[in-house]
N, C-alpha and C positions, 0 to 999 in steps of 0.2 A: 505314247509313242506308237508307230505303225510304221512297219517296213515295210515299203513298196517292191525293190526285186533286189535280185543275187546280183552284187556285181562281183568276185572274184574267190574262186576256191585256191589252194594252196596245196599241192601232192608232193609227197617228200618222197624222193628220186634216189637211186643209187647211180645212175648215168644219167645226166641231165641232156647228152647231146644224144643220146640211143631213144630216150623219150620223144627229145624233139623230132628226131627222125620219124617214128611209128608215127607222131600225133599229124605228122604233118603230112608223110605220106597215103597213111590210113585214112584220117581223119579229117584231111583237109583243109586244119587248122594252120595258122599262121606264126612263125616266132617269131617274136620280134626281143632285138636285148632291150633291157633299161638300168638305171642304177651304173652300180659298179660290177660290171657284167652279170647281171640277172638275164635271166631267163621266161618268159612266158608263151604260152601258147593264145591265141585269140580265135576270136568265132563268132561271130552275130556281135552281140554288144556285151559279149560277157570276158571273161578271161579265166584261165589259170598259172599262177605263180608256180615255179620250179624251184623247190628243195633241195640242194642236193644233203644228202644224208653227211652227218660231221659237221658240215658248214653251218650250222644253225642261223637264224636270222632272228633274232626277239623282235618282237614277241613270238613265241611260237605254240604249237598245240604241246598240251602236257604231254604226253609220248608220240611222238613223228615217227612215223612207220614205213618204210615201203609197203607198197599191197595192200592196207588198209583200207581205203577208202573203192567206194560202188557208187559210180556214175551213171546217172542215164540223160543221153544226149537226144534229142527229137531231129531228125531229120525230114527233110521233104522228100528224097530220092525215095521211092520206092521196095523197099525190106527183099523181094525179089532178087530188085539191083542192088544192093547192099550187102545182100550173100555174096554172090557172085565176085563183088571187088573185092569182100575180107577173102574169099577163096584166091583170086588173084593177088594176093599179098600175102598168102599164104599164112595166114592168122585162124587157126581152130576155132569154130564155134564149138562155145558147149552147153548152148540152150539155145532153141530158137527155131523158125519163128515160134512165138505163143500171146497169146493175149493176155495183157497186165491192163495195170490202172495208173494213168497219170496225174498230174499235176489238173487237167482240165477234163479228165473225162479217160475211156476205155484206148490205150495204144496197141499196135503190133511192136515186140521185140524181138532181137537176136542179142545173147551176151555171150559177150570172148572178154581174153583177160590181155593188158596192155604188159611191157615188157617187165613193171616191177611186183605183174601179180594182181594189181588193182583189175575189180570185175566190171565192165565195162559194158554197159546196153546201150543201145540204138532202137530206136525206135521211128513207129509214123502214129498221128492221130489219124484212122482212118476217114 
């Protein structure tokens, strides 16, 4: 076997519509419902599924957390301008910028934390 790419993560939510709000105002992402009123966020060709904590859906991860999970998103806008919009949204950095390692080689980041505590970076390939 050989897996090609990620198509969908799953973050487990204590407000499913306060997330969809941050992801979508911040982040630019898309909700769209599906199912029996689910929830997802979308973006390029990937997505993530909404949790909400109690609700469980099986299959699920052995313990569903809020805040556990650390994303890092690659963007094209320039980290600059990406300060500048989390500061107009008034979302705390609390690292950044600084040079990490991606997926394909050396990125710039900024990480701040979304509203259930999940650590969240942004990034460019320079």
């Amino acid at each position: 076997m050989k897996v090609v790419f990620l198509d969908h993560i799953v973050l487990t939510v204590r407000d499913v519509d306060k997330t969809c709000k941050f992801y979508h105002q911040v982040l630019g992402m898309e909700v769209v419902e599906f199912g029996k009123g689910r929830k997802s966020l979308h973006f390029g060709e990937q997505k993530i599924n909404l949790h909400p904590t109690g609700s469980w859906i099986e299959p699920k991860a052995q313990q569903p957390t809020p805040g556990s999970s650390d994303l890092c998103l690659i963007t094209m806008t320039p980290i600059a301008d990406v300060i500048k919009h989390l500061k107009n949204h008034d979302v705390s950095i609390i690292e950044g910028p600084v040079n990490k390692t991606g997926a394909m080689g050396p990125i710039i980041s900024v990480y701040f934390r979304d509203p259930d505590n999940n650590l969240i970076e942004v990034s460019n390939y320079p």
